[in-house]
TIFITOR-691932 format. One record per residue (C-alpha): x, y, z. Coordinates in nm, 4 decimals, m for minus. Example, Ala and Ser with C-alpha at 12.3 -4.5 7.8 and 13.67 -1.06 7.14 Angstrom:
2
{rec {1.2300, m0.4500, 0.7800}}
{rec {1.3670, m0.1060, 0.7140}}
***
This chain:
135
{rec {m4.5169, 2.6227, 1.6644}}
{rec {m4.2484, 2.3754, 1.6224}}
{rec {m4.4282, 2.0880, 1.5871}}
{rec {m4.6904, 2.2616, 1.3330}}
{rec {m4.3776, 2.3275, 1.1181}}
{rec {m4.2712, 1.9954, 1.1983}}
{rec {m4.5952, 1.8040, 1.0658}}
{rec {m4.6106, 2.0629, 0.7296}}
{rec {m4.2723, 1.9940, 0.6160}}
{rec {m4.3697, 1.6309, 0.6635}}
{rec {m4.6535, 1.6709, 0.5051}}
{rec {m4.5653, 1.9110, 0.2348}}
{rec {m4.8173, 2.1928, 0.2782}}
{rec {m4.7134, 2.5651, 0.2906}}
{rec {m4.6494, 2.7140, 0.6386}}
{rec {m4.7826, 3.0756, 0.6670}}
{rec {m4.6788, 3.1346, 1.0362}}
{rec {m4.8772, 3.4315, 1.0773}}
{rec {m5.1830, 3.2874, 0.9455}}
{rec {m5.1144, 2.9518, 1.1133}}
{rec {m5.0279, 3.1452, 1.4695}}
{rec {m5.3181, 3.3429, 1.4369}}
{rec {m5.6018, 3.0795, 1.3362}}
{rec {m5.4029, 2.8565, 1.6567}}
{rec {m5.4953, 3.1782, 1.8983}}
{rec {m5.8247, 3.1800, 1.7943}}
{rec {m5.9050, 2.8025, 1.8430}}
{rec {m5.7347, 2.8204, 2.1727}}
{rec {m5.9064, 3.1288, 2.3020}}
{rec {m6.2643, 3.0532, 2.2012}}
{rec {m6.4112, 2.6955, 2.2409}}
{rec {m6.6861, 2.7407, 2.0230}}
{rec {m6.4849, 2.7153, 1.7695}}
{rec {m6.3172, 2.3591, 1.8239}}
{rec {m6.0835, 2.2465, 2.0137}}
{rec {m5.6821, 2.1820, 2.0480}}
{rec {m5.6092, 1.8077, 2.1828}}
{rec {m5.2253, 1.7456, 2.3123}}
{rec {m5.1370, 1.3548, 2.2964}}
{rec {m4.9314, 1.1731, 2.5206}}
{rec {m4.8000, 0.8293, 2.5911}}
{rec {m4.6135, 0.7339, 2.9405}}
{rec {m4.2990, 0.7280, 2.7660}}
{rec {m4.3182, 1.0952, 2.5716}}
{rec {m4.5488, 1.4287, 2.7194}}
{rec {m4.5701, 1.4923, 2.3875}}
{rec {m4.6384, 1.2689, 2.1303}}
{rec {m4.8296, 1.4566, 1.9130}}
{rec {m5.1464, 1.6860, 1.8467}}
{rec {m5.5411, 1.7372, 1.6799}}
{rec {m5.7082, 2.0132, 1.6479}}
{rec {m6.0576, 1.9870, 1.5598}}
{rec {m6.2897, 2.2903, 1.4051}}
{rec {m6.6446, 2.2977, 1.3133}}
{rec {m6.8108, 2.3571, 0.9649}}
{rec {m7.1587, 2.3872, 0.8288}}
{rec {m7.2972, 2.1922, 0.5292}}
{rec {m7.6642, 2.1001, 0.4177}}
{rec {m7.5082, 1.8037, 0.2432}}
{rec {m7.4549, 1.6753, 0.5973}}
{rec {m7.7541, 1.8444, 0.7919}}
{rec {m7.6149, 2.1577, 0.9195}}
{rec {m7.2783, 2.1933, 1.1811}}
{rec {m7.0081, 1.9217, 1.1596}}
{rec {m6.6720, 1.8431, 1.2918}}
{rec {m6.3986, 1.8723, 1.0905}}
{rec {m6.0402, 1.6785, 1.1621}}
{rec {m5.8241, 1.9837, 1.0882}}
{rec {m5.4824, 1.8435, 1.2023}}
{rec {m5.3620, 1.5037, 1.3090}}
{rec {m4.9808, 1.5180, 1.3406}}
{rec {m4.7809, 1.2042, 1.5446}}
{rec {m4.4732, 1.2835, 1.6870}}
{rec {m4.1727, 1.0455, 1.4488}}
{rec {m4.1304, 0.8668, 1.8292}}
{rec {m4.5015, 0.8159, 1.8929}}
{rec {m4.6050, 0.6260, 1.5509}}
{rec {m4.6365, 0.2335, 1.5026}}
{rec {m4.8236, 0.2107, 1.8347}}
{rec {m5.1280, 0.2278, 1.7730}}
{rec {m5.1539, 0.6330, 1.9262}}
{rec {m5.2949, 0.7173, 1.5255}}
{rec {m5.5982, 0.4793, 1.5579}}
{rec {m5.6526, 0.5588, 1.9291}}
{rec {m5.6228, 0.9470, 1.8542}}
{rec {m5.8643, 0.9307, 1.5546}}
{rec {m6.1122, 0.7363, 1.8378}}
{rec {m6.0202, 1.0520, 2.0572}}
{rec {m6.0874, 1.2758, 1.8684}}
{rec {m6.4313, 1.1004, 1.7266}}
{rec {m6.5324, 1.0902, 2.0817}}
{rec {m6.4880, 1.4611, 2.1641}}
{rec {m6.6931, 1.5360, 1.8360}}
{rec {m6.9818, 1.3372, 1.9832}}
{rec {m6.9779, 1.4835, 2.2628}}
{rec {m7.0195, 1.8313, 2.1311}}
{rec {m7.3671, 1.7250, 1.9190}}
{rec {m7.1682, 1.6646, 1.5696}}
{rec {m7.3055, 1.3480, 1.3633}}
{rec {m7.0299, 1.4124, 1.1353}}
{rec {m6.6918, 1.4033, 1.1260}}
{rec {m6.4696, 1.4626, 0.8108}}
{rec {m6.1353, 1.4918, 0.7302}}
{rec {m5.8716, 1.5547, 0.4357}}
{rec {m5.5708, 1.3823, 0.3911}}
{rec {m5.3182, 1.4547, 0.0900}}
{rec {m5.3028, 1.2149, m0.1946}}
{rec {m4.9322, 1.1477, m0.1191}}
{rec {m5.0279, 1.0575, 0.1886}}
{rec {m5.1584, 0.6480, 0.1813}}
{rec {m5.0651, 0.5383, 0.5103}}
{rec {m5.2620, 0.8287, 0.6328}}
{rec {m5.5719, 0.7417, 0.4145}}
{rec {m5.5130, 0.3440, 0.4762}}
{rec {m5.5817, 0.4416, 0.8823}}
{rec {m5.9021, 0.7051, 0.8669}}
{rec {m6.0382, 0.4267, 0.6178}}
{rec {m5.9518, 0.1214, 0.8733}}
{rec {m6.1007, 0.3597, 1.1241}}
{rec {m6.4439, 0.3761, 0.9496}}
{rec {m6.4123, 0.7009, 0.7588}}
{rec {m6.5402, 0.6788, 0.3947}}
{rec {m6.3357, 0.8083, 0.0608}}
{rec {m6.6158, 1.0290, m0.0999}}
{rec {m6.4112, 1.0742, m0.4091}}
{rec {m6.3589, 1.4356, m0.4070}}
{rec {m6.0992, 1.6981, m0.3855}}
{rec {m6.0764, 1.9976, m0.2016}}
{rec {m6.0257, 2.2820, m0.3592}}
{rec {m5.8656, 2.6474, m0.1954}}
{rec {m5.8955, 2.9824, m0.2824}}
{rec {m5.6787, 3.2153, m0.1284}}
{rec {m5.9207, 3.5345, m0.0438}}
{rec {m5.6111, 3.7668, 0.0889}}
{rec {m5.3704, 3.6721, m0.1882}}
***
């Protein structure tokens, strides 16, 4: 949990540990609904994380993989372990039937949106939007 509170502070988005634990339990317990992905490089056995979900949209033709969480550990960054995760994680989603793959990335967040558009992923010009059902 750690390293989840780790990459939100970074990041700046609210930790709710008990919804955050919870939705973490349930991706780990039941593979239909995505999967966790630990990264490592020789030097560190853990360098950072993915987890990847799946989502439904006739926009994109039914059941698609969604990039939930990228987080690098501070050590693991400039390497080249972003681009090489985002390739990891690309090839697990192909490998499960998806066509699609989508993401979100903050708007403070350029370097971030610099890589996944390097990588090949495209900036539809649209912003999420969140309502909180249990508030």
């Amino acid at each position: 949990m750690q390293h989840i509170a780790d990459f939100y502070a970074e990041d700046q988005i609210v930790l709710h540990p008990a919804r955050v634990a919870a939705g973490m339990q349930a991706l780990l317990q039941d593979p239909r609904h995505g999967a966790v992905l630990i990264l490592s490089t020789d030097g560190l056995d853990f360098a950072g994380y993915i987890t990847l979900g799946w989502c439904f949209s006739v926009e994109q033709g039914g059941r698609f993989a969604l990039l939930d969480e990228l987080y690098l550990a501070p050590a693991a960054r400039g390497a080249g372990l972003g681009r090489k995760a985002l390739a990891l994680a690309a090839d697990w989603a192909r490998a499960q039937g998806a066509a699609v793959m989508r993401l979100e990335v903050n708007h403070h967040n350029a370097r971030a949106k610099a890589l996944y558009l390097s990588c090949g992923y495209a900036d539809d010009q649209r912003d999420i939007l969140t309502l909180d059902l249990q508030a």
